[in-house]
C-alpha positions, 0 to 999 in steps of 0.5 A, a space after each residue: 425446517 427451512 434455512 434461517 440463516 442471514 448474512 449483512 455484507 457492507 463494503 467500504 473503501 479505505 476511506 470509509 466511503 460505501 463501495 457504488 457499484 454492483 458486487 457479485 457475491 458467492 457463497 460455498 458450503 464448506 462441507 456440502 455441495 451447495 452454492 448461493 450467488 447474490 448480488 449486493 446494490 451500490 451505497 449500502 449494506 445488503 442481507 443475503 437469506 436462506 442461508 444454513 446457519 449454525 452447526 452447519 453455517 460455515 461458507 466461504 465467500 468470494 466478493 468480486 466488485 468490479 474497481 476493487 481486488 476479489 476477497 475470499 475468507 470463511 464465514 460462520 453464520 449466526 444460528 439467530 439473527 444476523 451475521 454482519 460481515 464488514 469489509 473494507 476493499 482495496 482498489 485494483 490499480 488496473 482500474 485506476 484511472 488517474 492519481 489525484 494530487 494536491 498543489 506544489 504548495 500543500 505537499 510536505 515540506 520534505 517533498 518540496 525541497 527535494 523536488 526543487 532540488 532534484 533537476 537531473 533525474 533520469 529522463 526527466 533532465 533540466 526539470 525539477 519541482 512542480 514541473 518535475 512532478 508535473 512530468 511524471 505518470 500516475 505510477 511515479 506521482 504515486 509511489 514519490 508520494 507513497 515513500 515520502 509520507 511514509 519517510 516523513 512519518 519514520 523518526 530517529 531518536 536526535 528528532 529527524 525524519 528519514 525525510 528530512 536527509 533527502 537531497 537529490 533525486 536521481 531516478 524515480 520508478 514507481 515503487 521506489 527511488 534513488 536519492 542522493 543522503 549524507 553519511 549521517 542518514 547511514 548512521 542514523 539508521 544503523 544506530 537505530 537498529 538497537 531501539 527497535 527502528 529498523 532492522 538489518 535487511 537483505 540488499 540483493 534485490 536492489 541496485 548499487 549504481 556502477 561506481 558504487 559499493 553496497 553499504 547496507 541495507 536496513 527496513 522498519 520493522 512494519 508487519 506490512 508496508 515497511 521502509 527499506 533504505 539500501 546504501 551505497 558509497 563511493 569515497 564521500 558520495 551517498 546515495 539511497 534506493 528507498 522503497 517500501 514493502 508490501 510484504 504481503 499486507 494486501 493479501 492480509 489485512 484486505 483478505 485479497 484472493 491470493 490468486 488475483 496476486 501470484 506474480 504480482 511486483 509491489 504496486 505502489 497504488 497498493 501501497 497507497 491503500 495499505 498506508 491508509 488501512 493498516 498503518 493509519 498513514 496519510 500518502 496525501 493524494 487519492 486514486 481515482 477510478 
């Protein structure tokens, strides 16, 4: 009896849009020495046959679509009918081309103000609002964007967003920023360690600025993707390094092969597509590819 055994693959993005383009697909026999190699076609699902199906249906597959991150996890195939298998992919940040952002005057309210207000960020001096972020690469746009929604979506009990205490920008990277907060931030956040908000964290892979004593570092307690905020105080100056966490999450919630990540720092169009995907989050601008 020959193999019966069929397998629907349909690739989505994150936002819920078919993958167009050409994907090489591979399927291992787990314990036999057997090998299928497909290709599914742009826009649709694909049914790949002739495949061995339950007791001795399990395959690992590898999706390598050429804008998105490889995939690799184990699949059992159905000993009748169809084995559908529906992914979604993340987008490989070397294959974006540009971030596609809205107008100065459709960003967040916290995003503006603190632009506005925010004219001596390192490298960018004497620029600030919509010329600010007009200046910046895709990579800062990206994670400016990233951190903000996130911020924005991070309540306290008296009814204030993490957002809400921004008040200057000092130095935007791409997977984090420097901004300067009031004393209450700090407390906020720490108060909000016993209601389950954040968490006390580790501050010794963030920078206190010279002049500066570390005061603390607290995260959201996200599986993946959370808010960190790491404080420091000289006299009755704060500032915050904010950044958030991808902890893995690409890895997991998108079945990334590991090896297409080993070394990888936090990239902040992963982050992007972590928001959308596993927190439901809207970052507000797209990748484009």
């Amino acid at each position: 009896m020959g193999n019966t055994g069929k397998l629907r693959v349909s690739l989505t993005d994150v936002r819920n849009q078919r993958i167009r383009e050409d994907v090489d697909v591979i399927l291992r026999h787990r314990t036999l020495t057997e090998t299928k190699k497909a290709q599914l076609k742009p826009g649709a699902a694909s049914t790949i046959t002739n495949l061995r199906a339950r007791p001795q249906g399990v395959y690992q597959i590898f999706i390598d679509p050429p804008s998105y991150q490889p995939i690799s996890q184990f699949i059992e195939i159905r000993s009748k009918g169809v084995t559908p298998l529906d992914l979604v992919c993340a987008i490989d940040p070397k294959k974006v081309q540009r971030v596609d952002l809205p107008m100065f005057s459709d960003l967040l309210e916290d995003a503006r103000r603190t632009l506005e207000a925010s004219d001596g960020v390192l490298g960018f001096e004497g620029f600030s609002g919509a010329g600010l972020l007009s200046r910046l690469d895709f990579i800062r746009q990206a994670g400016f964007m990233n951190i903000i929604a996130k911020s924005t979506q991070t309540v306290f009990a008296n009814g204030r967003s993490v957002a809400s205490y921004f008040q200057k920008l000092l130095e935007l990277r791409g997977d984090r920023f420097f901004v300067t907060v009031p004393h209450e931030l700090r407390e906020e956040t720490k108060n909000s360690v016993q209601g389950g908000l954040f968490e006390k964290a580790s501050a010794i892979l963030h920078h206190i600025p010279e002049g500066f004593e570390e005061a603390g570092s607290f995260k959201t307690q996200d599986r993946y993707g959370n808010l960190q905020l790491t404080f420091s105080v000289r006299e009755n100056q704060w500032c915050a390094d904010v950044d958030i966490d991808d902890a893995g999450g690409i890895e997991h919630v998108f079945q990334v092969l590991r090896n297409a990540l080993t070394g990888s720092p936090t990239h902040p169009y992963n982050i992007h597509q972590l928001l959308l995907q596993h927190q439901k989050l809207e970052p507000g601008y797209d990748l484009v590819i």
